[in-house]
GUKOLVO-530371 format. One line per field, with one value per residue: residue number from 0; residue in one letter; x, y, z of N, C-alpha, C, O in turn. Coordinates in steps of 0.1 Angstrom, whole numbers, plus 5000, padded with zeros to 4 digits. Layout:
<recs>
k	[NUM/...]
r	[a/...]
n.X	[X/...]
n.Y	[Y/...]
n.Z	[Z/...]
ca.X	[X/...]
ca.Y	[Y/...]
ca.Z	[Z/...]
c.X	[X/...]
c.Y	[Y/...]
c.Z	[Z/...]
o.X	[X/...]
o.Y	[Y/...]
o.Z	[Z/...]
</recs>
This chain:
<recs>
k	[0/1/2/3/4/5/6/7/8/9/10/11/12/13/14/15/16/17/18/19/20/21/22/23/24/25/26/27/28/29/30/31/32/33/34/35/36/37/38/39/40/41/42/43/44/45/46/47/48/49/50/51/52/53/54/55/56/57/58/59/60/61/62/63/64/65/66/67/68/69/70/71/72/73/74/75/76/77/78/79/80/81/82/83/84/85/86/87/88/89/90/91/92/93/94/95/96/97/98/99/100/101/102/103/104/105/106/107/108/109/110/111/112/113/114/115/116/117/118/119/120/121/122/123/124/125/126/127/128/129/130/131/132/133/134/135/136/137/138/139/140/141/142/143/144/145/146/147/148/149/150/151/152/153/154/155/156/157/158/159/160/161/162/163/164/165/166/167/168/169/170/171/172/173/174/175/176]
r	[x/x/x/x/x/x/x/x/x/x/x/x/x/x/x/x/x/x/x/x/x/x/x/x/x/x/x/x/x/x/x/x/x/x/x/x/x/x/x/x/x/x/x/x/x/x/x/x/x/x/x/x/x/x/x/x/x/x/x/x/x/x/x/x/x/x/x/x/x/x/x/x/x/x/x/x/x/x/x/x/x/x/x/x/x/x/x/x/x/x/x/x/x/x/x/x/x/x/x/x/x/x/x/x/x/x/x/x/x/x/x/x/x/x/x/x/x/x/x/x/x/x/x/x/x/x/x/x/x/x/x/x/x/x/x/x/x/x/x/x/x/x/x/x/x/x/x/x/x/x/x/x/x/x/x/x/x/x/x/x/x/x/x/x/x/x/x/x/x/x/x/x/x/x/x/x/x]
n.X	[5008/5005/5019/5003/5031/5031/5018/5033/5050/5042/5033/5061/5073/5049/5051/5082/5093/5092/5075/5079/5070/5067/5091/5101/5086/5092/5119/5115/5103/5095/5122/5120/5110/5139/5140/5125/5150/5142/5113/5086/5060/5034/5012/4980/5001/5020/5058/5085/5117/5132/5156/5185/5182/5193/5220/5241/5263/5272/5294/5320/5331/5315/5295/5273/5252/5265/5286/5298/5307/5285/5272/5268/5246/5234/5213/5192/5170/5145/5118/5097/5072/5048/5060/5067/5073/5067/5086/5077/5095/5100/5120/5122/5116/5123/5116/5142/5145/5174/5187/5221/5251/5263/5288/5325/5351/5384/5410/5416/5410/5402/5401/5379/5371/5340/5334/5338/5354/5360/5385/5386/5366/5339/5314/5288/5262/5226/5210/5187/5188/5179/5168/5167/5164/5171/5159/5169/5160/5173/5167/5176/5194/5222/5256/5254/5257/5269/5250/5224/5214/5208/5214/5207/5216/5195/5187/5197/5177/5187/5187/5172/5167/5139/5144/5161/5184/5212/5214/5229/5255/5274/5278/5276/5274/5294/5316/5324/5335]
n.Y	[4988/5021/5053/5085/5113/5128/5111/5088/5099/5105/5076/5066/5080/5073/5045/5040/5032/5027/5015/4986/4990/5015/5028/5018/5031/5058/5057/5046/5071/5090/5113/5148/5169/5189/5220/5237/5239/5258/5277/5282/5297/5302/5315/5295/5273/5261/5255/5230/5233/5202/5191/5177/5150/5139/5134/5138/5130/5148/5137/5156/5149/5133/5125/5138/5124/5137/5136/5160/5177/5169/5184/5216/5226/5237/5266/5256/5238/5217/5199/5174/5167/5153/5128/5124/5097/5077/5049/5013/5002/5028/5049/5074/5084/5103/5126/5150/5182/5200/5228/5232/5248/5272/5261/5254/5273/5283/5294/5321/5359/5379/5415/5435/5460/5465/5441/5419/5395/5359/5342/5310/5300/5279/5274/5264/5239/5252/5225/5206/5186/5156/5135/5109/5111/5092/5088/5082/5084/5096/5088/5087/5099/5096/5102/5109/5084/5067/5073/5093/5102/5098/5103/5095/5100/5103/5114/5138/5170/5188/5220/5241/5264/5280/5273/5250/5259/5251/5260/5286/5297/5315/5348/5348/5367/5392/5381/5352/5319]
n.Z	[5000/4991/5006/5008/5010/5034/5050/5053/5071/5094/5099/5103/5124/5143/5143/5140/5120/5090/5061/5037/5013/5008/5007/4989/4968/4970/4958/4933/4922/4898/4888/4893/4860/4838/4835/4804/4777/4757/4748/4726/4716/4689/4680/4689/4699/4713/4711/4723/4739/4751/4752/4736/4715/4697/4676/4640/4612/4581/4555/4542/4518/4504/4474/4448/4422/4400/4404/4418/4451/4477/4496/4521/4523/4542/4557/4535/4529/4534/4546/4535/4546/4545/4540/4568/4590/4619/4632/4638/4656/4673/4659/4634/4599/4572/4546/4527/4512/4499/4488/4474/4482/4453/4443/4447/4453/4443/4440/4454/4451/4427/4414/4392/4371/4378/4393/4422/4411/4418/4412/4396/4405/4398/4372/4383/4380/4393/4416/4430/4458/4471/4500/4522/4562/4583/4619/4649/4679/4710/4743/4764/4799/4805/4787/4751/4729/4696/4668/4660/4638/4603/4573/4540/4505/4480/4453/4426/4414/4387/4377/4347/4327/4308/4286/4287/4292/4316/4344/4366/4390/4388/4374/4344/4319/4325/4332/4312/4318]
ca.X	[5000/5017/5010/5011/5041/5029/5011/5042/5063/5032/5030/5074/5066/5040/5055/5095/5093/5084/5068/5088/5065/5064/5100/5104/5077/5099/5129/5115/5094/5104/5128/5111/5113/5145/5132/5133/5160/5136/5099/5078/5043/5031/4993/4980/5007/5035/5066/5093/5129/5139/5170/5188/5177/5201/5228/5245/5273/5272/5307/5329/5339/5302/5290/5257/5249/5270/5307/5301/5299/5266/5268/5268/5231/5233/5197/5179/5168/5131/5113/5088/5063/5036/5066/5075/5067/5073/5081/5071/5107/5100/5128/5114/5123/5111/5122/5147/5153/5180/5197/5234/5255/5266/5302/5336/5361/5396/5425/5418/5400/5406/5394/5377/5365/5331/5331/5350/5351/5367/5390/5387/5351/5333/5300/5280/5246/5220/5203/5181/5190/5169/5176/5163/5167/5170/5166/5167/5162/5182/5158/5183/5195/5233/5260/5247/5265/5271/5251/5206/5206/5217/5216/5210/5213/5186/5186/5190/5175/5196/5179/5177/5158/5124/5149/5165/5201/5215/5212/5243/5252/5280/5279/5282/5272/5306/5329/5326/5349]
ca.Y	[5000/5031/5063/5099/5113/5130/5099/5080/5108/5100/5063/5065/5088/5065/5030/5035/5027/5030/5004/4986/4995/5031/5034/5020/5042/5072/5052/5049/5080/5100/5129/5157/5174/5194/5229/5234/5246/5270/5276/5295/5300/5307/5313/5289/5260/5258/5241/5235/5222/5202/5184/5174/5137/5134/5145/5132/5138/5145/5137/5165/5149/5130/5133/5139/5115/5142/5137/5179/5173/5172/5189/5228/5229/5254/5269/5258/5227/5219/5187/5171/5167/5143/5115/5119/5085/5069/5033/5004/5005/5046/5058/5084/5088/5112/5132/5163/5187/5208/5230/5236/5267/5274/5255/5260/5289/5273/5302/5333/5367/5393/5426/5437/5477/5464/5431/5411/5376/5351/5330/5294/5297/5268/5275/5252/5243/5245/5217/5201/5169/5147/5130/5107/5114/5081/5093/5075/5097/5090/5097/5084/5106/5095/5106/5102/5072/5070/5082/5090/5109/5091/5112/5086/5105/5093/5116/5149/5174/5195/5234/5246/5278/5275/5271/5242/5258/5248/5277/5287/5307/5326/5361/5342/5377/5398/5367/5339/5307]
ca.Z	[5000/4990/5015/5007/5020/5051/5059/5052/5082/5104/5106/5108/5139/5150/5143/5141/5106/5072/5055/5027/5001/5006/5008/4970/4961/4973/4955/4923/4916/4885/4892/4882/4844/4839/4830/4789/4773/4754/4745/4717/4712/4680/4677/4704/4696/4721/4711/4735/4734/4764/4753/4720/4713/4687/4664/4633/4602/4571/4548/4534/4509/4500/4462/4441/4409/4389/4414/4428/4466/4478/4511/4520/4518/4551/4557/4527/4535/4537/4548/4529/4557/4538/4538/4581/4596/4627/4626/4655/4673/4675/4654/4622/4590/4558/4528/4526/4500/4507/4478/4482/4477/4442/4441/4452/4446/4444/4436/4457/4447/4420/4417/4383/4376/4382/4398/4426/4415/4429/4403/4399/4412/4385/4371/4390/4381/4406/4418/4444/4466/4478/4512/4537/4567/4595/4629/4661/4693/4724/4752/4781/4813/4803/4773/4737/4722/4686/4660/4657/4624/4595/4558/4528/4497/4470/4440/4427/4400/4382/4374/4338/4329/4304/4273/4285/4297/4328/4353/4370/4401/4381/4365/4329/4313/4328/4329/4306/4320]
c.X	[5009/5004/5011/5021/5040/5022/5019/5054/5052/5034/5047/5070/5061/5048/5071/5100/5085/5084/5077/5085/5065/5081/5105/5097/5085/5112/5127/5106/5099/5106/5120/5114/5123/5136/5138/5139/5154/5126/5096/5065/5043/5013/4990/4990/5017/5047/5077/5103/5133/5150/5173/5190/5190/5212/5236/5257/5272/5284/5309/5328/5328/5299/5278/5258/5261/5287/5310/5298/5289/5262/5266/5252/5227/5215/5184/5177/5150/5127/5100/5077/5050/5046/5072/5067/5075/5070/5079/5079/5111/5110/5116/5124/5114/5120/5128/5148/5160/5189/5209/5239/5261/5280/5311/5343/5374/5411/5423/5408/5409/5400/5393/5374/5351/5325/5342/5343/5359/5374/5391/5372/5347/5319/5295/5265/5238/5214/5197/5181/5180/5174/5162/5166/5161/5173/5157/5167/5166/5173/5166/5188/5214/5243/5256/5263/5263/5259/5233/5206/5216/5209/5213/5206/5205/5189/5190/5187/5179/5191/5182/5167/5148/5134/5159/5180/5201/5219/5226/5247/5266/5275/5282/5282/5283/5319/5327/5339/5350]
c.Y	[5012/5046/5078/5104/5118/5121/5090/5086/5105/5086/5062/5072/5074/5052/5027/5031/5030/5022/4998/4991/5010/5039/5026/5030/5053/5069/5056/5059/5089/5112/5139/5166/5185/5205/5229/5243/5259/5268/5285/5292/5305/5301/5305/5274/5266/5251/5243/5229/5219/5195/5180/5159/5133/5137/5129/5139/5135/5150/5148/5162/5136/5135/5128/5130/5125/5140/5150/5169/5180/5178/5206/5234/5241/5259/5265/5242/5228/5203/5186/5162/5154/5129/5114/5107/5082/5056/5026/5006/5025/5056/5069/5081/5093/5115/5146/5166/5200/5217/5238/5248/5262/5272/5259/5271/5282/5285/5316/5345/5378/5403/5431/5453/5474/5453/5429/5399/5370/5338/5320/5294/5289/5274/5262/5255/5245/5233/5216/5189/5167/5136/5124/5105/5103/5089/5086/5080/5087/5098/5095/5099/5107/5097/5096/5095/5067/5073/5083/5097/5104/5095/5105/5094/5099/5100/5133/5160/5187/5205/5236/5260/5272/5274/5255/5242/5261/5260/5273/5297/5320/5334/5361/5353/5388/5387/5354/5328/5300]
c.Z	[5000/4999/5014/5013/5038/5064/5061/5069/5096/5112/5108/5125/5149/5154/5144/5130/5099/5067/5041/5016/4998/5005/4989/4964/4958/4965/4939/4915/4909/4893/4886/4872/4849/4832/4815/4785/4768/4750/4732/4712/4701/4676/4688/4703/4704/4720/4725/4735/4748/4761/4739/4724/4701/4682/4654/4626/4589/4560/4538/4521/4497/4489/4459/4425/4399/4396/4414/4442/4467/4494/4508/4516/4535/4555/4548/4525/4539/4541/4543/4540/4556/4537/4555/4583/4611/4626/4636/4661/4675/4671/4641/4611/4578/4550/4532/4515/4502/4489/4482/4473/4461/4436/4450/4443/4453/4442/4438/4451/4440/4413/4402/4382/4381/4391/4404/4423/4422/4415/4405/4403/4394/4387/4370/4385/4390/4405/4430/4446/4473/4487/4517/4546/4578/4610/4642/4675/4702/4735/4767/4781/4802/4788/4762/4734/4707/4678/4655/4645/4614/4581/4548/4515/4487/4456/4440/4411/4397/4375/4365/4334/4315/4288/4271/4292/4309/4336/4361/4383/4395/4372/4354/4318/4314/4323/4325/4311/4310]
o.X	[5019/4992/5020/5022/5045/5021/5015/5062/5056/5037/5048/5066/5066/5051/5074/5111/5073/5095/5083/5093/5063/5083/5112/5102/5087/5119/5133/5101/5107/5099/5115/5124/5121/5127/5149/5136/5158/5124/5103/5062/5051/5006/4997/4985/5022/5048/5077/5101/5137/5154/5165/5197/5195/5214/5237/5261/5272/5285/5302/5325/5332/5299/5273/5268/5266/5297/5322/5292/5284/5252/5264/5249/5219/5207/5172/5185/5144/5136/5092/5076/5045/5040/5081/5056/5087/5059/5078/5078/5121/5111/5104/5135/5103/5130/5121/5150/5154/5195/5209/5234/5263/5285/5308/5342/5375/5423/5425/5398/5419/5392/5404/5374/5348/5313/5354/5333/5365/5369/5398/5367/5351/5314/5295/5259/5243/5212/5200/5174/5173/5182/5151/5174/5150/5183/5145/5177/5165/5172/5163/5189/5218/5237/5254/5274/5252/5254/5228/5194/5229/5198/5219/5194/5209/5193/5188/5193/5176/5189/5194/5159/5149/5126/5163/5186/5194/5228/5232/5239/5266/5268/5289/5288/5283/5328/5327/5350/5359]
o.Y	[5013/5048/5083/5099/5114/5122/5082/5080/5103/5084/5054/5066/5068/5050/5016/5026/5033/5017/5006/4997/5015/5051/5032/5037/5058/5079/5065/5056/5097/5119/5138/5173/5192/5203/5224/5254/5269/5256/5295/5283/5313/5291/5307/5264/5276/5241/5252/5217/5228/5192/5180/5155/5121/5148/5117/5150/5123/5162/5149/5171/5131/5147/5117/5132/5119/5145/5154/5158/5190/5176/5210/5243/5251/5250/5267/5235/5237/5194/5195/5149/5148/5119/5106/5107/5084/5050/5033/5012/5032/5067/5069/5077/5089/5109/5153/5158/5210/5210/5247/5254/5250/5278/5265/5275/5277/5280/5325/5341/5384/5399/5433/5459/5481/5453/5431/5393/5375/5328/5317/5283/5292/5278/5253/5265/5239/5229/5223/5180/5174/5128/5129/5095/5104/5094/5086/5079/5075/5110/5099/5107/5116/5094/5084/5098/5061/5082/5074/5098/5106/5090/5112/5094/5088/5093/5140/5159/5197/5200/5235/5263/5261/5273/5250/5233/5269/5268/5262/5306/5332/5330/5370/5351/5396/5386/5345/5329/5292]
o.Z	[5007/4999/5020/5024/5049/5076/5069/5076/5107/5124/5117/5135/5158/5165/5147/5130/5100/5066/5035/5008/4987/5002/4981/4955/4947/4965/4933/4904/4913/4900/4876/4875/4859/4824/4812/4787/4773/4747/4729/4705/4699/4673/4698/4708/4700/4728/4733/4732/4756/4772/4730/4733/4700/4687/4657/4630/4585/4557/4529/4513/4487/4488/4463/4418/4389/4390/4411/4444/4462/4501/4497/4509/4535/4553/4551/4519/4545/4538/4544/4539/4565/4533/4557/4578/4613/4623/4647/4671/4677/4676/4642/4612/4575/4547/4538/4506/4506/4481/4489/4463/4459/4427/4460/4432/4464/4442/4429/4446/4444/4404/4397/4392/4391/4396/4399/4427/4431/4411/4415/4401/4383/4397/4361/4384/4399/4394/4439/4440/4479/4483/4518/4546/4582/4614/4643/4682/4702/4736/4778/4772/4795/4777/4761/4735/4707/4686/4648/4640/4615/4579/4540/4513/4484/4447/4449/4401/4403/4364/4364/4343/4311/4279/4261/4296/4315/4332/4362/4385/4399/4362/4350/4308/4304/4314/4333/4306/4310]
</recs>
């Protein structure tokens, strides 16, 4: 029989003891919630972050169906919301599409009358990657141990403008490469 606590400081008082049962109760009763890291309301929805469940990596040196690396997708990154699932052992996984910055620049910067470019920069096409994203939350007390978000690159489609030619993040109208 488990006894509220003041009825538990009562009957010790009284009896010289505390009951076995009441002293597991007090053993195993959830600590109580660390306060959360941070909150935000928006309209009447409250989200609230109390702890980071996960983290992952995604390779440097990782390429896209064309052999550009496929990382440096930075902010623009969207989740395809109609493909999240959770599965029976309570990990998730859905669909990213993330589009990455506009190449590398490999040999410094040089100063034009009207333009700084940046030489060696390659006219990259854009594109957009398509990812899914495995992720396994870590809900224990103790340090995270290796790895809940796992990247699997699937596809991606490479931007051309309404004539067909592959769009570009270079200034192909000043400086032809």
């Amino acid at each position: 029989m488990l006894l509220p606590y003041s009825v538990v400081s009562l009957a010790s008082l009284l009896c010289g003891r505390v009951l076995a049962d009441d002293v597991v109760a007090a053993r195993d009763a959830p600590a109580p919630a660390p306060p959360p890291v941070a909150q935000v309301t928006i309209g009447s929805d409250t989200y609230t972050y109390a702890s980071l469940v996960g983290h992952g990596f995604w390779s440097a040196s990782a390429q896209d169906f064309v052999g550009d690396t496929a990382g440096g997708w930075g902010s623009a990154i969207a989740a395809d919301v109609s493909t999240w699932r959770m599965n029976s052992d309570g990990s998730y996984n859905g669909v990213f599409y993330t589009l990455p910055d506009r190449g590398w620049n490999t040999q410094g910067i040089a100063s034009a009358p009207v333009l700084l470019m940046v030489i060696g920069t390659i006219d990259f096409q854009a594109r957009v990657h398509k990812y899914i994203l495995h992720f396994r939350p870590y809900y224990d007390a103790g340090p995270v141990g290796g790895v809940q978000l796992i990247w699997q690159y699937v596809d991606s489609l490479l931007l051309s403008d309404y004539r067909g030619v592959p769009t570009t993040g270079y200034f192909v109208h000043c400086c032809p490469i």
